[in-house]
C-alpha positions as CSV (number, residue, x, y, z in Angstrom):
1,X,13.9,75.6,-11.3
2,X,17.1,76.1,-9.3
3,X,19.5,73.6,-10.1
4,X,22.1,72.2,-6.7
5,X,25.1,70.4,-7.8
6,X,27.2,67.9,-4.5
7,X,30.6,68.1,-4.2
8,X,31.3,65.5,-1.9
9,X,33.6,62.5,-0.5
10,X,32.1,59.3,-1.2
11,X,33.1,58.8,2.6
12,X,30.6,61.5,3.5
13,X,28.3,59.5,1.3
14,X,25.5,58.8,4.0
15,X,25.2,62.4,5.3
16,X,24.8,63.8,1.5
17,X,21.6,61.5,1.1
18,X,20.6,63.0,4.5
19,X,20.9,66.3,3.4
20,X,19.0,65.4,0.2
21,X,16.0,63.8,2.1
22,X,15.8,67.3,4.2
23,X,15.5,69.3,0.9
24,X,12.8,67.1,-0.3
25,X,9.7,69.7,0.0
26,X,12.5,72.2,-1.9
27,X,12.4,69.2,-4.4
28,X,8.2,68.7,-4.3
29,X,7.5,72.4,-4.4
30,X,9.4,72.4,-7.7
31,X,11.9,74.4,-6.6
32,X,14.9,72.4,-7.5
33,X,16.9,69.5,-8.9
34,X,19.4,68.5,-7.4
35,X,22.9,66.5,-8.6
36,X,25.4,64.3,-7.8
37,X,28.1,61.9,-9.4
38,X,25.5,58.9,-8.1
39,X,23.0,59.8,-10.9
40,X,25.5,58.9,-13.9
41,X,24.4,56.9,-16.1
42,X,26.0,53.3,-17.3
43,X,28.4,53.7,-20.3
44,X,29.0,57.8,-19.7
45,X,31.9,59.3,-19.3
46,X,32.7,60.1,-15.8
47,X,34.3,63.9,-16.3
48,X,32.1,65.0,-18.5
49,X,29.2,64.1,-17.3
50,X,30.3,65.2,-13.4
51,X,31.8,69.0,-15.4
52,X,28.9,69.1,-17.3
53,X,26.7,69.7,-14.3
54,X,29.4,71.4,-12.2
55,X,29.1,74.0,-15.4
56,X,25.4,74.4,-15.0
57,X,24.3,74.3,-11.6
58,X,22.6,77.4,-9.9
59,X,24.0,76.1,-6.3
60,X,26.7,74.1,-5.5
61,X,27.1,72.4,-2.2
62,X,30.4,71.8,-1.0
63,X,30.3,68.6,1.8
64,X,33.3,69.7,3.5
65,X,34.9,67.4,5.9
66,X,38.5,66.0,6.3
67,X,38.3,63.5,3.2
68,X,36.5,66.0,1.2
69,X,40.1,68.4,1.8
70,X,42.2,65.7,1.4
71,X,40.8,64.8,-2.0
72,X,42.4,66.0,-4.8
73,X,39.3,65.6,-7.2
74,X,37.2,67.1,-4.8
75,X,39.3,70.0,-3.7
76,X,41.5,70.8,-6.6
77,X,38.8,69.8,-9.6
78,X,35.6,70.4,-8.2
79,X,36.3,73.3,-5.7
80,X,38.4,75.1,-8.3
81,X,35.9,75.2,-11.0
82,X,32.9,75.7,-8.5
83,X,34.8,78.9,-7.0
84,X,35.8,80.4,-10.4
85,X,32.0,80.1,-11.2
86,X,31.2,81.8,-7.8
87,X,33.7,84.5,-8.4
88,X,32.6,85.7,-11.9
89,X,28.9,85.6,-11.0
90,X,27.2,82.4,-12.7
91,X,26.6,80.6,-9.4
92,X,26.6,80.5,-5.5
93,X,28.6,78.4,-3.9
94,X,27.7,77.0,-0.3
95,X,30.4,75.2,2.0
96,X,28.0,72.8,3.9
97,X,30.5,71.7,7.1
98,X,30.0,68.0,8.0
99,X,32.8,67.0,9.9
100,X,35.1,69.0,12.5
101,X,38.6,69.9,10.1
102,X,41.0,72.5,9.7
103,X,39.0,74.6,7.2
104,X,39.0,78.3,7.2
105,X,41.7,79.2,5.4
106,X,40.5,77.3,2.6
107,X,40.0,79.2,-0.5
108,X,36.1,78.7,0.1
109,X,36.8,80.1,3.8
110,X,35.6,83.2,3.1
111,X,32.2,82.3,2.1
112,X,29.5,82.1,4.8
113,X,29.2,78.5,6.1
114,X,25.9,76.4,6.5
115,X,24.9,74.9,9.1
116,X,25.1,78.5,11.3
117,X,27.9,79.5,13.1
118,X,29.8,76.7,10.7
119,X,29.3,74.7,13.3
120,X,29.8,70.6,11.8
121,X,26.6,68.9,11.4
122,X,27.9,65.7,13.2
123,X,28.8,68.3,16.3
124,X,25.1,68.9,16.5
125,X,23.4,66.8,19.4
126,X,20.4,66.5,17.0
127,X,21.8,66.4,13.4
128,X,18.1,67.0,11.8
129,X,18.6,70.1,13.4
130,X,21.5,70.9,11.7
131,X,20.7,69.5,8.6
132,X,17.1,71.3,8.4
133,X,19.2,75.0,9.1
134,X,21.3,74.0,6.1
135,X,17.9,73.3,4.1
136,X,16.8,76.4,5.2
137,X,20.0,78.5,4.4
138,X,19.7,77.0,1.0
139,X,16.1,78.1,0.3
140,X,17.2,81.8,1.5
141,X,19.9,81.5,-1.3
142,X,17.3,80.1,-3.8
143,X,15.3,83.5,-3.0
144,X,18.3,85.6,-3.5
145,X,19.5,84.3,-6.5
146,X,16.2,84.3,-8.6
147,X,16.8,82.2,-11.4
148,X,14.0,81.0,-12.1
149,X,14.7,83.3,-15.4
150,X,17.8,81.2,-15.7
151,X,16.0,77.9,-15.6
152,X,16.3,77.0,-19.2
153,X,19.7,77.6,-19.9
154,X,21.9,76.1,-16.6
155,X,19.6,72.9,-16.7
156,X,19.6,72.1,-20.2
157,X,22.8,69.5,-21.2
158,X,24.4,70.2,-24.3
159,X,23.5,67.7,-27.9
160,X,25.2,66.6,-30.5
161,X,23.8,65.8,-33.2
162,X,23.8,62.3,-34.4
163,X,24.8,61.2,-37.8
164,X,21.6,61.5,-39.5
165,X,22.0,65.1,-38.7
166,X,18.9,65.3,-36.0
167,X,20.0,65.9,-32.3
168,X,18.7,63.5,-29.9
169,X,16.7,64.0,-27.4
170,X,17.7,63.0,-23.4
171,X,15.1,60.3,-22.0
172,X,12.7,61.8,-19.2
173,X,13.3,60.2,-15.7
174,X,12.4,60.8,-12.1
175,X,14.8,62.9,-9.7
176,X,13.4,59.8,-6.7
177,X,16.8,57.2,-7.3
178,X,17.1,56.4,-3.8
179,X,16.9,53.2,-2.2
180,X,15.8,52.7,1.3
181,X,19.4,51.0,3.0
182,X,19.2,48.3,5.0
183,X,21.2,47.6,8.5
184,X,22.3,44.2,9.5
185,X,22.7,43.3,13.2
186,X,26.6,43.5,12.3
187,X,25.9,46.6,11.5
188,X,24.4,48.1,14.7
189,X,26.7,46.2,16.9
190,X,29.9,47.8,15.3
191,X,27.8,51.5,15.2
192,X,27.4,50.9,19.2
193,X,31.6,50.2,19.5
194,X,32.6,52.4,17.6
195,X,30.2,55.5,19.5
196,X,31.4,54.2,22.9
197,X,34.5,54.2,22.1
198,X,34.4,57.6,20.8
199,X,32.2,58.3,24.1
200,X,34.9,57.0,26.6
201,X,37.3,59.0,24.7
202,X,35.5,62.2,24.5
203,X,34.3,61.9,28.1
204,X,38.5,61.2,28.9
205,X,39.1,64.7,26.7
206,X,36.3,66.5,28.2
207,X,38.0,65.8,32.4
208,X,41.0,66.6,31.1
209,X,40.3,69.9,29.6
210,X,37.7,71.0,32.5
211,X,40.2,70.7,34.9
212,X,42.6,72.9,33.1
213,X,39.9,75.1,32.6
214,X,39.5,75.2,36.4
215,X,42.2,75.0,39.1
216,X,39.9,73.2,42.0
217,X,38.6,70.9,39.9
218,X,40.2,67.5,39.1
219,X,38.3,64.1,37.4
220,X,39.0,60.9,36.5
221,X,37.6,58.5,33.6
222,X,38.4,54.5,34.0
223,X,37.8,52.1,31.5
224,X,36.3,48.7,33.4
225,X,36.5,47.0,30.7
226,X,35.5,47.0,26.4
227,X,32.0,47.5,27.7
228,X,32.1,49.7,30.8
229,X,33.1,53.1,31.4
230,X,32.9,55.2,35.1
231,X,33.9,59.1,35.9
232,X,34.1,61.0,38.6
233,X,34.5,64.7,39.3
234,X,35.7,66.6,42.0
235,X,35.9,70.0,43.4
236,X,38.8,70.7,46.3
237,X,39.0,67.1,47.0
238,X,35.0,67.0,47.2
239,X,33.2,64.7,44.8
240,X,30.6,66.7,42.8
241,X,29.5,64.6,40.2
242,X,30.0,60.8,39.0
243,X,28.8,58.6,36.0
244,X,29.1,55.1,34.4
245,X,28.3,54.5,30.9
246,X,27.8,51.1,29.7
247,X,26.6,48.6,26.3
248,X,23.2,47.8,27.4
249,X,19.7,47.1,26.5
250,X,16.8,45.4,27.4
251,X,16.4,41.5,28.4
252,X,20.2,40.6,28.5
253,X,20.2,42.2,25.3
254,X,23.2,44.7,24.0
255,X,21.4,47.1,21.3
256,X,21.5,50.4,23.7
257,X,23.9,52.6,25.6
258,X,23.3,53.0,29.4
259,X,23.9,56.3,31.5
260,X,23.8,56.1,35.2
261,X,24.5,59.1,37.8
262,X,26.6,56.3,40.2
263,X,29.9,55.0,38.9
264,X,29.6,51.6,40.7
265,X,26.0,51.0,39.6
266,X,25.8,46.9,37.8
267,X,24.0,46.1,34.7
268,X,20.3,46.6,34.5
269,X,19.7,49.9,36.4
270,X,20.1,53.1,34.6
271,X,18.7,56.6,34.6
272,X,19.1,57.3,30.9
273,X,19.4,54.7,27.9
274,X,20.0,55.8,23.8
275,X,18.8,53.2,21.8
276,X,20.0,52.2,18.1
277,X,17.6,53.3,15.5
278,X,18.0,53.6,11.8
279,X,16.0,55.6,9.3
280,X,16.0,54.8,5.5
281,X,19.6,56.0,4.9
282,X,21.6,55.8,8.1
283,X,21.9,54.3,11.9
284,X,21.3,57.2,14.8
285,X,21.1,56.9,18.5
286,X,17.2,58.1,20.3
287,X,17.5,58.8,24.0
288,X,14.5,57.9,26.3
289,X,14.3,60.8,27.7
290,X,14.1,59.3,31.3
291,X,15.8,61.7,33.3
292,X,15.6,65.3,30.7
293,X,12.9,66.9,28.4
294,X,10.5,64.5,26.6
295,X,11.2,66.3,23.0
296,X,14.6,64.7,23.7
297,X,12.7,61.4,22.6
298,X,12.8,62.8,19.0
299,X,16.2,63.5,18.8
300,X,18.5,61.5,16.1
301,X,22.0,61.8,17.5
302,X,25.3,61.1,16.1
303,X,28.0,59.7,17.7
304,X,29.0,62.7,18.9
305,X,26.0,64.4,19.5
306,X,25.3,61.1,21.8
307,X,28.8,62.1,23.9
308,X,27.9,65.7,24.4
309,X,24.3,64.5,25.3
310,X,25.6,62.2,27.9
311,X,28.6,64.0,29.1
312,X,25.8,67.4,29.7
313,X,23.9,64.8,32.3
314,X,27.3,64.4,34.6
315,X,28.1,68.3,33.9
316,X,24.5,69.6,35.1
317,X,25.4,67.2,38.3
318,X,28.8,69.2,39.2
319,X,26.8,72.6,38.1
């Protein structure tokens, strides 16, 4: 059994128990056992128990992302050893890009990237997609290491004895430790700010940088208000494309975010509308699919996967 070892910000925590439900039929077919500083136990040692494993492991995923850099545990502990392992042969080291930061000229920059391209998982419209091509890049490096020879050695924890002179043996426990999360109405209020915020300001970057991009083009985003959003594009003076987007839902109700192709359209009309949604471990946005593809209706998007969904509707338009 391959043994993967997370090196990760705690602020990443959420997408690193993502990741780990994604490798669960790695984890079912017996493939592997997977690690991280959440599994240590009461009354250890922190270190030791975190080097321990770091010493071990077969794999080691590196969750980089902006707070992962900026850590000095993380990047100068962790990274360090994991690298020096990867260097003299005794394990593989993946960089596993979560969040857009400044990270290729990191020591671990020359090491291919998961998801492909090293393209961020939360810049993927549909991060299940992302996170399954990391799951998959992993079992391709499970394959190409074959260590299944290796099994007894890089899983098995160092004893010592105890004063009657017999070593003891560790306790047997189960590799399922995580907890369904639950999401208050708090909760999914302050998800839907925060990702139309980020929406109005991507959709603010995204005018901006096409009409530098393009000489008879100019836009214009304008706030209404902490709950409305319009743009408009145009092309020599000619309008070509316009768009609201608004906190909505159904029945006077705020739990959704509304796209309309007409920048003065009210409340309550709408040709697209993502909906909160949470799985066991973190809160996602679902389109209806009312206006594109119905496998859209599957899709789990991030915050910024739901701007670049919505910001493609008004771009087809002016297309």
């Amino acid at each position: 059994m391959t043994t993967l070892f997370f090196s990760y910000s705690h602020k990443d925590e959420a997408l690193r128990d993502r990741l780990e439900v994604h490798l669960g039929l790695l984890k079912h077919q017996g493939l592997i056992d997977v690690w991280h500083d959440r599994r240590i136990v009461a009354g250890n040692e922190v270190d030791d128990a975190i080097f321990n494993k770091l010493n071990t492991a077969d794999i080691i995923l590196l969750l980089v992302s902006a707070d992962f850099i900026s850590s000095a545990y993380c990047y100068s502990r962790e990274m360090k050893r994991a690298l020096e392992r990867h260097e003299a042969g005794e394990a593989r080291v993946i960089p596993v890009i979560l969040h857009h930061c400044l990270w290729q000229t990191a020591p671990f920059g020359k090491l291919m990237a998961a998801p492909r391209d090293g393209k961020p998982v939360t810049a993927w419209a549909d991060q299940n997609e992302a996170l399954t091509d990391v799951a998959n890049q992993i079992a391709r490096a499970i394959t190409a290491l074959g260590s299944s020879a290796r099994t007894s050695s890089s899983t098995t924890t160092a004893l010592k004895p105890s004063e009657n002179g017999r070593t003891p043996q560790p306790k047997p426990r189960s590799s399922n430790l995580r907890l369904k999360k639950t999401f208050t109405d708090q909760d999914r209020d302050d998800y839907l700010r925060s990702t139309f915020d980020f929406i109005c300001r991507f959709f603010e970057g995204s005018v901006e940088e096409l009409a530098s991009r393009n000489a008879d083009v100019t836009g214009a985003c304008d706030r209404v208000d902490s709950r409305r959003m319009s743009a408009v594009l145009y092309r020599n003076g000619k309008k070509i494309a316009e768009c609201s987007v608004r906190l909505e839902g159904f029945a006077g109700g705020s739990d959704g975010i509304a796209f309309s192709h007409d920048a003065s359209i009210g409340r309550g009309s709408f040709n697209e509308m993502l909906r909160v949604e949470a799985d066991e471990q973190s809160l996602y946005l679902k389109p209806m699919g009312l206006i594109t593809t119905g496998s859209d209706r599957n899709k789990h998007l991030s915050e910024e996967g739901a701007a670049e969904y919505l910001w493609g509707l008004i771009i087809d338009k002016a297309q």
